[in-house]
C-alpha positions, -999 to +999 in steps of 0.1 A: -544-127+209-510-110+202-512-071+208-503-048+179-467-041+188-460-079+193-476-082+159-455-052+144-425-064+161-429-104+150-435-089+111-403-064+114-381-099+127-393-119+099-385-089+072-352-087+089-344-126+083-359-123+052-338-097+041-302-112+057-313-143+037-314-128+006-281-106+009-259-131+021-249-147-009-245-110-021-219-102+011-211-139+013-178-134-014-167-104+004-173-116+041-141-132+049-118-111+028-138-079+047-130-096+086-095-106+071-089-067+060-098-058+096-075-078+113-046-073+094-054-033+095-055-036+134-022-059+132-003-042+110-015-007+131-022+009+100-033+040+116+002+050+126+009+050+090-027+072+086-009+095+109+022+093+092+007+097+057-014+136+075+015+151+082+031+143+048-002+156+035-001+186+056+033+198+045+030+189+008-007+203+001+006+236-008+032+228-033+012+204-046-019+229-058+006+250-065+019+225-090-017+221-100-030+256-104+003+263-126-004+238-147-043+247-151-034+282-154-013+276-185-038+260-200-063+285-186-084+263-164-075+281-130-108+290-124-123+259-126-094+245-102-106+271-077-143+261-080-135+222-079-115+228-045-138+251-032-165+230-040-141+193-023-137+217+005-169+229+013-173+213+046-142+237+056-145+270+036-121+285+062-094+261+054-097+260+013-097+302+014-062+296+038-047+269+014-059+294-016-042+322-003-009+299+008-008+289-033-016+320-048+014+334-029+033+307-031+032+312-069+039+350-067+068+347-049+087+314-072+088+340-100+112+362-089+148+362-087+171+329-070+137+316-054+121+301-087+145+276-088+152+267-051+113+272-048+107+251-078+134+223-070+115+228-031+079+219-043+086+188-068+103+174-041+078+177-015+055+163-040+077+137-053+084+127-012+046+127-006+037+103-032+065+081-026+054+080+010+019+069-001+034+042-026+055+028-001+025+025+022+002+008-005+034-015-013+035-024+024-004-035+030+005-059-004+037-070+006+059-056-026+093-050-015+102-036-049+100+003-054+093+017-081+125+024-104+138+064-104+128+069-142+091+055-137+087+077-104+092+105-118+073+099-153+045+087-132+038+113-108+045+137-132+024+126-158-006+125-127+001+157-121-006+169-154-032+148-161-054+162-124-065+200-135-072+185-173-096+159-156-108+183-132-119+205-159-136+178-175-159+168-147-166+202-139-177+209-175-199+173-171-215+184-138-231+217-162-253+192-174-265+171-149-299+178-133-284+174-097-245+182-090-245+160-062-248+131-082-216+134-100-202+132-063-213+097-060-191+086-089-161+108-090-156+096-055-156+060-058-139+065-090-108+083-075-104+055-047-110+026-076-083+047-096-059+052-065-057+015-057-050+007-089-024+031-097-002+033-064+010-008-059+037-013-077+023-042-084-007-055-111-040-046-091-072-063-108-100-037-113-123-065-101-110-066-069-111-030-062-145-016-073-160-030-037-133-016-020-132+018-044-173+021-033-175+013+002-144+039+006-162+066-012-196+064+005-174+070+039-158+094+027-194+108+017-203+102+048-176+118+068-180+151+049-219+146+059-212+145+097-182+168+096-210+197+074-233+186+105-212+189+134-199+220+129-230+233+156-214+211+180-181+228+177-191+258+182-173+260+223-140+247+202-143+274+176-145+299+208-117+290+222-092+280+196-105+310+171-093+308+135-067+284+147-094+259+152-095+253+114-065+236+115-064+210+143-097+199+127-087+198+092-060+176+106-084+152+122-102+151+090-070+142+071-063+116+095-099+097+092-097+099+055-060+086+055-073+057+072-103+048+050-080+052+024-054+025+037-080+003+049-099+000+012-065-004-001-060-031+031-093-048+016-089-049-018-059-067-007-074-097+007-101-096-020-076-104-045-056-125-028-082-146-009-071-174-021-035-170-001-050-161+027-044-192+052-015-179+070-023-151+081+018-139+089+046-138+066+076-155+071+084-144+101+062-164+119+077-188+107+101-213+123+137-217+112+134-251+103+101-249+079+115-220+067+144-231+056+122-264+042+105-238+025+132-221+009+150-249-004+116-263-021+116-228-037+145-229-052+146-267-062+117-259-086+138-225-099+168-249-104+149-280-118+132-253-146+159-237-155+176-273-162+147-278-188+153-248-201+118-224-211+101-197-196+111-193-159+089-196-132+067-167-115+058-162-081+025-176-084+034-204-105+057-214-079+032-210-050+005-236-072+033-260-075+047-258-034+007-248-025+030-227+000+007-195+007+017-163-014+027-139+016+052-166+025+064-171-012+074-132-019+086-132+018+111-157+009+119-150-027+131-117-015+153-130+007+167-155-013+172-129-041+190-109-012+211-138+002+223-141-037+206-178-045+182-166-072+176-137-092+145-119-102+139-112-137+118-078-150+111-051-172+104-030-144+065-025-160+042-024-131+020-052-146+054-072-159+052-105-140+083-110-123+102-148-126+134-162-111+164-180-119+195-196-103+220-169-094+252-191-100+263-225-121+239-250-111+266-272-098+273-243-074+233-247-061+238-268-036+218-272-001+251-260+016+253-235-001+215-223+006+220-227+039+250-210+044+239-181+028+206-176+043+222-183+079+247-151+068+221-129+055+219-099+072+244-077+093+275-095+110+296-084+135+331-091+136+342-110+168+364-128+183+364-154+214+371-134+246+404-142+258+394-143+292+372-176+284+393-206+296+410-231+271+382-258+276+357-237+267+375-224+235+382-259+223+348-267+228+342-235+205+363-245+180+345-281+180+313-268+171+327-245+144+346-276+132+311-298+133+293-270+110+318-269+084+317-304+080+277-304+083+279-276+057+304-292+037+283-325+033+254-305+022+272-290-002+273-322-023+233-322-023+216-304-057+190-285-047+177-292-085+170-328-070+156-319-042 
């Protein structure tokens, strides 16, 4: 006869499998995008942009609430800015009363005399810096090489700007009446992640794709407020010794560990909606010269041979389900052939505008040679000549093989790339 515990402990294995059973085809879809997030976040060494990203934070917070609680003051709301923020902050009341104090004086002082404007011009552009930082980050995990334009920047982040203390106000006036306060926690938070992922690409991000993401980021951030409440006990030796000053190194490590949850839902909801693409896990890069070169010229055969027919060029991913060439490798290349000057990109420079591409010259100028030559040249050259000291064999010999590629080249240059 089986004891008790072996009993207990044979039922609690059989609930486990039981269980694992049932979730998997729950987790099944996310699986593989999830261990694909984590290696390219460990690849890529995401957490040197985390770092990079809290020390932007830490030098923009200021003029950024400042920003804030001048705009919810004019509409009268600066109380309710003050709650919100003391209430995000309550895990460190010592740094929110710091940061208060650093804004309400901050404001004092840009209304007097030559400092309002050099103080104004000061804080838009640490704002504007801080969130072009974090686009450029978001636009590096999905591989978009194009920036925002200067117009849309600035009516963007501007327009988010205004928009934060009006939705503050609203949530804190929904939170009145809701039986628990907490609970609004567990969907502004999510929210704000789903809504940041969205928003920052410069690039169309399907909601679909980031509500797992937007969740799982929000119950660890939830869940890092919960240990940093709880630890504070432990740090009571640090608080000793540092003082005051201890507020600081520690609201820094906090910045950092929510910098990288950030990047790594944005790193996730990534691969979610591009699992599809995912079979290569480098860029072109890892290419070699010779496939991608083979890759390039079957890029631009299908831009040539569509624009021939005439009709609505060809996207990105149109091209990638005609080549079955995976996406990272597609936009890899596209952007250097637009660089190179064999195609150009065609937009309205709307976030969700799909992008397409057509031949940059004549297409009797679109040649192989031609592709060749110019992706072989792109990039920086330096000006040379053959040392003198080199004997006269060895310069003729030089002067052979430059002879050979022009004639290589020149050949090529009689091959269409619309027929290839």
């Amino acid at each position: 006869m089986k004891s008790n515990a072996q009993q207990y402990r044979t039922r609690l294995i059989g609930a486990v499998f039981s269980f694992s059973n049932k979730m998997w085809p729950v987790v099944k879809p996310v699986w593989t995008p999830l261990r694909m997030a984590i290696r390219f976040f460990t690849a890529k060494r995401v957490t040197s942009q985390a770092a990079a990203l809290t020390y932007s934070t830490l030098l923009a917070i200021v003029p950024i609430l400042a920003v804030v609680f001048a705009i919810a003051r004019g509409f009268g709301f600066s109380k309710y800015i003050e709650d919100w923020f003391r209430q995000a902050f309550s895990s460190q009341p010592q740094v929110a009363d710091v940061i208060i104090s650093f804004v309400n004086s901050y404001l004092v002082h840009t209304k007097s005399g030559i400092f309002l404007g050099v103080g104004l011009i000061f804080m838009l552009y640490t704002v504007l810096m801080l969130v072009s930082n974090i686009e450029q980050t978001f636009n590096h995990i999905w591989q978009v090489k194009k920036p925002r334009s200067i117009f849309r920047t600035f009516t963007d982040y501007m327009s988010l700007l205004f928009m934060l203390p009006i939705v503050i106000v609203i949530v804190t006036g929904v939170s009145i009446f809701l039986p628990d306060r907490g609970l609004l926690t567990y969907i502004v938070m999510p929210s704000v992640f789903i809504g940041l992922y969205i928003f920052m690409p410069n690039t169309h991000v399907h909601v679909r794709a980031a509500i797992v993401p937007g969740l799982l980021a929000g119950m660890a951030m939830m869940g890092l407020q919960f240990v940093y409440i709880h630890s504070q006990v432990f740090l009571s030796s640090y608080n000793a010794i540092y003082g005051s000053f201890a507020a600081l190194p520690l609201f820094m490590l906090w910045l950092q560990i929510s910098w990288t949850i950030c990047l790594f839902g944005a790193q996730l909801t990534y691969t979610i909606q591009n699992r599809a693409d995912l079979d290569l896990e480098g860029g072109a890069d890892a290419l070699s010269h010779r496939q991608r070169l083979l890759f390039a010229v079957q890029l631009t055969g299908h831009i040539c041979r569509r624009f021939r027919q005439g009709g609505q060029m060809l996207s990105a991913a149109e091209l990638r389900q005609r080549t079955a060439i995976p996406m990272r490798i597609v936009n890899d290349l596209l952007f250097d052939l637009q660089a190179a000057g064999v195609i150009i990109e065609i937009s309205a420079d709307e976030k969700g505008d799909t992008s397409r591409y057509v031949p940059a010259r004549d297409l009797t100028a679109m040649t192989l040679g031609m592709l060749i030559d110019r992706l072989e040249a792109l990039g920086r050259t330096i000006s040379t000549e053959l040392n003198d000291n080199i004997d006269n064999d060895t310069q003729q010999q030089w002067r052979q093989l430059l002879q050979m590629r022009y004639r290589f080249l020149g050949e090529c240059r009689t091959i269409p790339l619309e027929k290839l």
